[in-house]
N, C-alpha and C positions, 0 to 999 in steps of 0.2 A: 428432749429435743423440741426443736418450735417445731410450729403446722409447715413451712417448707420445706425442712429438712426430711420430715417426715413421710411428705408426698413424694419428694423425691426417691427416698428409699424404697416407699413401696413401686414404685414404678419401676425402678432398678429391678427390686426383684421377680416383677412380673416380667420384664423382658428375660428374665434369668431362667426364670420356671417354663418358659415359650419354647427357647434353647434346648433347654433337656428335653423337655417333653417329648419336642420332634427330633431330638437324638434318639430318644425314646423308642420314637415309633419305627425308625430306620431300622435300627436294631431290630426290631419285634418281626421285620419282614423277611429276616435271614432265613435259608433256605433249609429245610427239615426234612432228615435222609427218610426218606419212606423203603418199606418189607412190605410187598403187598400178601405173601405167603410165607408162612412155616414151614420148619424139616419136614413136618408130617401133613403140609397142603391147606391147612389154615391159615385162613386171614386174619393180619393184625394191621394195625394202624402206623405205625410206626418206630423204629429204635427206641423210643426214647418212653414210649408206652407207661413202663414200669421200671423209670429210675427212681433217684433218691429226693422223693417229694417235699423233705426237709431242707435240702441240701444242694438244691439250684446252683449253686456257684462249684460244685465238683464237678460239673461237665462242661458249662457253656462259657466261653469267654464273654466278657461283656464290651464288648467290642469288635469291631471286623478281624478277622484272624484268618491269615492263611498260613497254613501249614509249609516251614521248611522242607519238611521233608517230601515234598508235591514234587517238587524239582526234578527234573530226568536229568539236571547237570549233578556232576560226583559233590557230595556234601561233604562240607567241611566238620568233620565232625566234633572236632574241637570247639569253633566256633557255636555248634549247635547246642552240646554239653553248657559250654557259658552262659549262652541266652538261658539254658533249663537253672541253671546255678543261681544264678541272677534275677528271676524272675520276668525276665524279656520277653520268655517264650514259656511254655506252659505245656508240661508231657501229655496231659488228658485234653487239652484244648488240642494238642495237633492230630492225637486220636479221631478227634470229632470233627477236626478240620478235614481228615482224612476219609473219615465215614459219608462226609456230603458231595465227595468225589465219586460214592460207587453208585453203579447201574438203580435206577428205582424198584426194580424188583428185585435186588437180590435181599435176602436176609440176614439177619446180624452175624451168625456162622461164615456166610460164604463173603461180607465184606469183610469180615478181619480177618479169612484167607488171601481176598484179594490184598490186601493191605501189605499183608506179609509175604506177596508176592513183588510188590510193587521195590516193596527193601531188597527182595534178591536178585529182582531181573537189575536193577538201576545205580547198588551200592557192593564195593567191595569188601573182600575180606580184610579186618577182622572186622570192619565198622560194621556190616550186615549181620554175622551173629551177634555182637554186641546189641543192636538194634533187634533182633527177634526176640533176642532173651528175654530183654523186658519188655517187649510190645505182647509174646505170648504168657508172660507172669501177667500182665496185666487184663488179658484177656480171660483168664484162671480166677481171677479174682472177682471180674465184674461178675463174671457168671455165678461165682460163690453166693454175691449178694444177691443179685437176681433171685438166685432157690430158695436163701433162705428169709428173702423178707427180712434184711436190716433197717433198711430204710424206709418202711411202713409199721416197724415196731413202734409202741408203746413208750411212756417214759417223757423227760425233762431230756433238752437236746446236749445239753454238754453230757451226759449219763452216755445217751444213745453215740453220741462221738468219739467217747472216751471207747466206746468197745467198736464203733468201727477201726479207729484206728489200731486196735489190738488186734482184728482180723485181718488188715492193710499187713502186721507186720507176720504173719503166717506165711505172705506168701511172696514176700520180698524181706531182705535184708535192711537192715535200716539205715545206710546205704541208698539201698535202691527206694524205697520208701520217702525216703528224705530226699527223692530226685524227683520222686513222682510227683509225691503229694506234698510236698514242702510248702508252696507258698498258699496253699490252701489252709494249709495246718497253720501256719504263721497268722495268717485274716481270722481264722477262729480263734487261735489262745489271744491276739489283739482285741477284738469284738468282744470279748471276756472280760479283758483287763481296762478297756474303755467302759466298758460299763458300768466297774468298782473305781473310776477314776476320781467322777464329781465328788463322792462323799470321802475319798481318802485325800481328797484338796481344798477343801471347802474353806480353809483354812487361809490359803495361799490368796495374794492378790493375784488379779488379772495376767499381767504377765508370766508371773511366776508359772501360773497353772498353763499357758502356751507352751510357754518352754520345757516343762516337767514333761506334758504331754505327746514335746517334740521328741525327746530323748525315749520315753517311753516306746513310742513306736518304731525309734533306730535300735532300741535294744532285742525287739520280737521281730521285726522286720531283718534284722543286721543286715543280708546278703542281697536281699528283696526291694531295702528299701529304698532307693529310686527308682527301681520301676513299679512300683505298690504307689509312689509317691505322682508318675508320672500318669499314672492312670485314674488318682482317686478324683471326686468330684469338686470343683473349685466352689462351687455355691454350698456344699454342703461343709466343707472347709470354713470359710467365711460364716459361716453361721455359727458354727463351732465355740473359734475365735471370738465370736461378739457376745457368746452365752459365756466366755469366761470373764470376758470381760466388763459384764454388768454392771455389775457394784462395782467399778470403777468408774464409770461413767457419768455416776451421780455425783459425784464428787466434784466436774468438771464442768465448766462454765459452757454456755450455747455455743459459743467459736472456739472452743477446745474440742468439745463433740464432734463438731462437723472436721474437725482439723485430724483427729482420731480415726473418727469414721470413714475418710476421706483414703487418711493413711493406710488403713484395712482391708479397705476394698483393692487400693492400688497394691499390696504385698498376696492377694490373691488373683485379682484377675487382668494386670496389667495396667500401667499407665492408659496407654493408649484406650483400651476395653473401656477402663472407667470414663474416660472424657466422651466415647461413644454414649454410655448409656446414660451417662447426665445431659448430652444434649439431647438425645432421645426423651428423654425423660421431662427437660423444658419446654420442648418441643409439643408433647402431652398437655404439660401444662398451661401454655399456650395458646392451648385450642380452646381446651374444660373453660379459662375464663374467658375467651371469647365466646364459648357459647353461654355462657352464664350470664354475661353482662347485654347478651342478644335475649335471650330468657327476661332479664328486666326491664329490656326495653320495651320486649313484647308485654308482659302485664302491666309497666304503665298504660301504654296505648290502650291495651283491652278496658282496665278502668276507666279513663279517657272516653272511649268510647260508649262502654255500657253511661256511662253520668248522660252523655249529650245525646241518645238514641233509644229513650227509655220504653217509645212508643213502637218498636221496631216488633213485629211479631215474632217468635223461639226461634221461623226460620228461616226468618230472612238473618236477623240476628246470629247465628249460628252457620248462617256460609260467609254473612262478613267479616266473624270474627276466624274464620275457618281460612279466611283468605288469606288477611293479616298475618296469621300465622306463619303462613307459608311466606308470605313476601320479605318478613323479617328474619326466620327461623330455619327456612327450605323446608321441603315437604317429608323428607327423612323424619329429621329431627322436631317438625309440625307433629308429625304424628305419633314418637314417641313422648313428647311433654303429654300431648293427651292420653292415653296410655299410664302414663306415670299418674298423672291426676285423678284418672277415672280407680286406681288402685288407692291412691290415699284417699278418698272419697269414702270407698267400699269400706277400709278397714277404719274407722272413725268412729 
């Protein structure tokens, strides 16, 4: 690629990395159920103390979630069922959606009492047993792992996954199992099978390996995948995409690239988005050579000057050229070129 296409892209994707980042931090300030005491009057820190340290994505959604089932209006439970089928909604994320509902003092015992209170005062029969069945299977379960330390075992992680999910099906039918843990289970055997992808495609040109890879994830996702699709990350997408498509790219003239490159961007983050971050991104560029071409104005002048004021003493010398700086450069920007030079100086 030339040097502008190039700028351009990195700037693109620093506005890109800004974005997540402070999607990032939104997320990071989500509210965390606190047990200020134990059945037996001990303090602990909170729920989530001694989960699955491996395995951060079996409890938290990654994104805002609030629990359907919060509702005091009668749920539709078919509807609800679908979203868990589909991957819309997510049975352990409404769990956890549910858990940052209860009191800050209660303990994990008496919110997945209250929990399962909440289903009987607010939901009829049979949707409320159907709903305790597997809200209390699931509460059987977590506590299983809790005692036994699965998730602080030892071992290679697909090893340790393969026997969680053998203790998952102990205590649910596979069936309920494939309700609960389903699309969790699907992002793991995916995560798997993407990882053996590059070397079983290495083969394939650029395209090929997009679209192999597309089908790949509609056959592990099948029921999942638009909502696994509607939530993955566009920048990480887009990266993707352009590591397949490498060695393609060499092949392709300078206005080919950018006409590719161009194309890529706009099939993951929008028309519109892209014409945003390219004038963003001009915009930058814009300035850098304006200050660059203020930078050259200023050390002609400073030569300029040192030539015709040879006799000037260090300090009288060094507040005029201290001035100059400012008057051409602003005093921000005056004082980082010094700054900048006093380090290439240093390391010389």
């Amino acid at each position: 690629m030339n040097k502008k296409i190039i700028i351009i892209f990195t700037l693109s994707f620093l506005l890109i990395l800004l974005f997540l980042l402070y999607k990032g931090g939104t997320d990071s300030s989500k509210k965390v159920v606190k047990a200020n005491i134990t059945e037996d009057g001990k303090p602990v820190s909170n729920f989530r103390e001694n989960e699955f340290p491996f395995m951060p994505m079996a409890l938290y959604p990654h994104q805002e979630y609030e629990s359907m089932l919060n509702s005091t209006d009668f749920i539709n439970y078919d509807e609800f069922m679908e979203g868990i089928k589909t991957g819309k909604r997510n049975f352990v994320w409404e769990i956890w959606a549910l858990r940052e509902k209860c009191p800050a003092d209660y303990t994990l015992d008496h919110c997945n009492h209250h929990i399962l209170g909440i289903i009987e005062q607010n939901y009829s029969s049979p949707i409320k047993e159907e709903l305790k069945r597997i809200f209390t299977a699931y509460f059987k379960y977590e506590l299983n792992i809790r005692e036994t330390g699965i998730g602080k075992s030892q071992g290679e992680f697909t090893e340790r996954y393969q026997d969680l999910k053998k203790i998952r099906r102990e205590f649910f039918s596979d069936e309920d199992a494939n309700l609960v843990f389903g699309m969790e289970e699907a992002q793991i055997e995916f995560m798997e099978a993407a990882a053996n992808f590059a070397k079983e495609s290495e083969k394939l040109t650029g395209a090929e390996k997009v679209k192999k890879y597309e089908t790949l994830k509609k056959q592990i996702y099948g029921a999942y995948y638009d909502a696994m699709v509607e939530r993955e990350d566009k920048y990480q997408n887009y990266q993707t995409e352009l590591n397949f498509k490498e060695e393609d790219f060499k092949n392709l003239s300078e206005t080919e690239k950018t006409q590719a490159l161009r194309s890529i961007q706009e099939k993951h983050f929008g028309k519109e988005e892209v014409e945003r971050m390219l004038a963003e991104a001009k915009k930058e560029e814009d300035l850098r050579l304006e200050q660059e071409n203020k930078i050259k104005e200023y050390e002609s002048k400073e030569k300029e000057f040192l030539s015709d004021n040879e006799n000037l003493s260090p300090e009288e010398r060094d507040k005029k050229l201290s001035e100059l700086r400012e008057s051409i450069l602003g005093k921000e920007e005056a004082e980082s070129y010094i700054n900048r030079k006093n380090i290439e100086n240093i390391s010389k």
